[in-house]
C-alpha positions, -999 to 999 in steps of 0.1 A, spaced: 660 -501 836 641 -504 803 610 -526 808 601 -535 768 584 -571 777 549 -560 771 560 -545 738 579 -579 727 543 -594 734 523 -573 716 545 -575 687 541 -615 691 504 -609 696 502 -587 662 529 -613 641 502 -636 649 472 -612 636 486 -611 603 509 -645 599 502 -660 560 512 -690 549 533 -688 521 518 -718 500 482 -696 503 498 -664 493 521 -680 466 516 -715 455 542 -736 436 522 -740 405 519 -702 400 515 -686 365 530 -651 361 510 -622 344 530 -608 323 508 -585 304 504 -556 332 534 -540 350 543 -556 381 559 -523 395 550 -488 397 565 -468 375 573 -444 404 595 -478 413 614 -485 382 614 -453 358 604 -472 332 579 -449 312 598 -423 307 626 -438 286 620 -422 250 635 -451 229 623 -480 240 586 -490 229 554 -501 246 563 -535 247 600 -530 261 591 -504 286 565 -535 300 597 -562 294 620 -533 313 591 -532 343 591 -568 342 630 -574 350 633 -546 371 600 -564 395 619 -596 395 652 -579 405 632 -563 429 620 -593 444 653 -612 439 672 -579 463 649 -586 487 655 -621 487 694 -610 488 695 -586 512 674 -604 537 702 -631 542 715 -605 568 679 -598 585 680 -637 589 719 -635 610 709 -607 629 675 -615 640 688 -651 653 722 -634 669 697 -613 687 677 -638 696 704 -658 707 716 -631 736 687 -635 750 688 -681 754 686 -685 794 675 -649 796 642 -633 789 618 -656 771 591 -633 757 621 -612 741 636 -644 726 600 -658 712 595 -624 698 629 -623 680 630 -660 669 599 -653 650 617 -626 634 638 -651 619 613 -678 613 592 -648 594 626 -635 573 633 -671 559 597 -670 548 606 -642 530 633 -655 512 613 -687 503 581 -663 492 606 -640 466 627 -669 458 593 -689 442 584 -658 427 615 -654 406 617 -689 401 583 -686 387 594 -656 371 620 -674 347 595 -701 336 574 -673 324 598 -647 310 610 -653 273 649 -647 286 668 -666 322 673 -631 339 707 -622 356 707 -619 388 733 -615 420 747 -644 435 774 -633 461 744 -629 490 765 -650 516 793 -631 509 772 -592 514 757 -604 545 787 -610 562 802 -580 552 769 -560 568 771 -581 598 804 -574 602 795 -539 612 782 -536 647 746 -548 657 736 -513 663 746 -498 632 731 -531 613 699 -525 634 695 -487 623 703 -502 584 673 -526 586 652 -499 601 655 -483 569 654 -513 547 616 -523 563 606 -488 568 612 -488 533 585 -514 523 559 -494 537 565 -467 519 566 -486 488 533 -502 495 517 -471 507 525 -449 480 529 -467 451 504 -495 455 477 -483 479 474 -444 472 483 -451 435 447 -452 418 461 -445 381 481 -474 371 467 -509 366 491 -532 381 498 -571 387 473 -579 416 493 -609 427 523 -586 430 505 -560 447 497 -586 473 529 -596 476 540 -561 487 515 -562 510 520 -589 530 553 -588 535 549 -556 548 525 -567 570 553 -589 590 580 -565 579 559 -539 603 562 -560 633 605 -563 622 606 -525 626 596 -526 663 618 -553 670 641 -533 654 635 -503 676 633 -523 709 666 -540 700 683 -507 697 668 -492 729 682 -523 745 718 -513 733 717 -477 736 702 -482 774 739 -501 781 759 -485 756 749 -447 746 783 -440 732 780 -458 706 756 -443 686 781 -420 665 800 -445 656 769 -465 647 753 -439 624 790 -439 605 781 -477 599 746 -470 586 761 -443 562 787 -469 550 758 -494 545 738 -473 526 772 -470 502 778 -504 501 736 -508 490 743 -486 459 773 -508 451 749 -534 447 721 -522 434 746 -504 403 759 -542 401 723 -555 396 715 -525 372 744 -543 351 724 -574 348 691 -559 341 705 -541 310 720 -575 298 687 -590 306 667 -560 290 690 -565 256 689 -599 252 651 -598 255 643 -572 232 668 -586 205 690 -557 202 723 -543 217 719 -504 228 740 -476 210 766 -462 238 740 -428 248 712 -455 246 732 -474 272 742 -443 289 709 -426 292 692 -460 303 722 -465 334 712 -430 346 676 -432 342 677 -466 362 701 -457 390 687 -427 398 649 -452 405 672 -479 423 685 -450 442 655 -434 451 634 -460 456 658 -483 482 674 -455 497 656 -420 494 622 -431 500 635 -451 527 654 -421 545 621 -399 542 600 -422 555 579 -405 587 582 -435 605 620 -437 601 627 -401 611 605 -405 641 623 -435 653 656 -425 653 644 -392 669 630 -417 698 666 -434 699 682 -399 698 676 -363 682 711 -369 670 703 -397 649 675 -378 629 698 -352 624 723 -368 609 700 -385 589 684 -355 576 719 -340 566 732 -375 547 696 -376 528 699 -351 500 729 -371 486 701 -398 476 669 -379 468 672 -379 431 637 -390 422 
């Protein structure tokens, strides 16, 4: 039988380490910064788009930040169901694994409040009321209605994901100059997120201990996910370009258009789902939970590495 308590504890003892308060990182009365890119570029692809000036490339950055922060914001409305069903299986049972787990939550809803405030901020600030996705309720049931195993492996990804974001395009990237306050955003979400990923990993030890057989049929769910993400992200493309037009003042000729959808996708691709799939930490994990998992990982991960 597993014995994971002292790693719930340590991952209590570390959420503690590096808990912020979101009124510290983030207060109400924030002013944006709108005169340095808020992204890297290696995020949202921006710079190399031949038609659009210096000042749109930084309006194109701009949106594409605040739909970056809005996604997250989105997509966490699921982290928030499955970290409280989780904890919930474990009311009456072990009480360190619950604590542990019921932070999770507490930390994902701070989250949500931290990105909502900054796109809230972000509209006062912008000369344009961005469009942004709505139907969050609606995608997070969907995603929980695959299996808590599969849903687990998905999240993996999603937090892995952060790291690698910070790590490479904000830590090791010495030749851009971007927002600071953004940049410590990034940063301390991953700072929680990193203690999510364990959780993650214990959680799915927990199941495959009981249940081993349901792995396959798990990584099928993950793949389905990760279709369903590119649904989403192509719908919130959509609304940046409608944003992008109505602040620069112009509508796009058709290969304008086209070349600025592909451009685009291919970053939103990359950056949610490519970089998340290579991430070391990722491939390692799942090779813990099972060499099969890695495996099949590494065989669905060329259909997104379009960077």
């Amino acid at each position: 039988m597993l014995n994971q308590t002292p790693e719930y504890q340590s991952c209590i003892q570390s959420s503690e380490k590096v808990s912020w308060r979101l009124d510290e990182l983030l207060p109400k009365d924030t002013v944006l910064d709108f005169s340095h890119r808020f992204l890297s570029d290696a995020l949202t692809g921006t710079e190399a788009i031949p038609f659009l000036s210096a000042e749109e490339r930084l309006m194109l950055n701009h949106i594409r930040s605040n739909s970056y922060a809005h996604l997250f914001l989105f997509l966490e409305e699921y982290a928030v169901a499955l970290a409280a069903q989780r904890a919930g299986l474990e009311l009456h049972g072990n009480a360190t694994h619950m604590r542990a787990l019921l932070r999770f939550t507490e930390e994902e809803l701070k989250h949500q409040q931290l990105f909502a405030r900054f796109t809230g901020a972000f509209a006062k600030g912008f000369k344009v009321a961005p469009a942004l996705l709505d139907n969050q309720v609606e995608v997070a049931r969907a995603i929980m209605a695959k299996s808590n195993l599969g849903v687990l492996i998905f999240n993996l990804h999603m937090e892995l994901m952060t790291q690698q974001h910070y790590q490479e395009t904000v830590r090791g990237n010495k030749d851009e100059t971007l927002d600071p306050l953004f940049c410590n955003l990034l940063k301390h979400h991953w700072l929680e997120e990193a203690q999510h990923t364990r959780l993650d990993f214990l959680e799915a030890q927990k199941i495959l201990a009981q249940a081993p057989e349901t792995l396959d049929a798990a990584l099928t769910e993950y793949s389905e996910l990760l279709q369903a993400l590119r649904g989403t992200l192509n719908a919130q493309l959509a609304l940046d370009l409608q944003t992008l037009e109505q602040a620069v003042g112009r509508t796009f000729t058709p290969a304008e258009r086209q070349q600025l959808s592909e451009s685009q996708e291919r970053s939103y691709v990359w950056g949610f789902i490519g970089m998340g799939m290579k991430a070391p930490l990722f491939l390692s994990r799942l090779r813990a939970l099972s060499p099969l998992a890695e495996q099949r990982v590494l065989e669905l991960a060329p259909t997104y590495y379009c960077a």
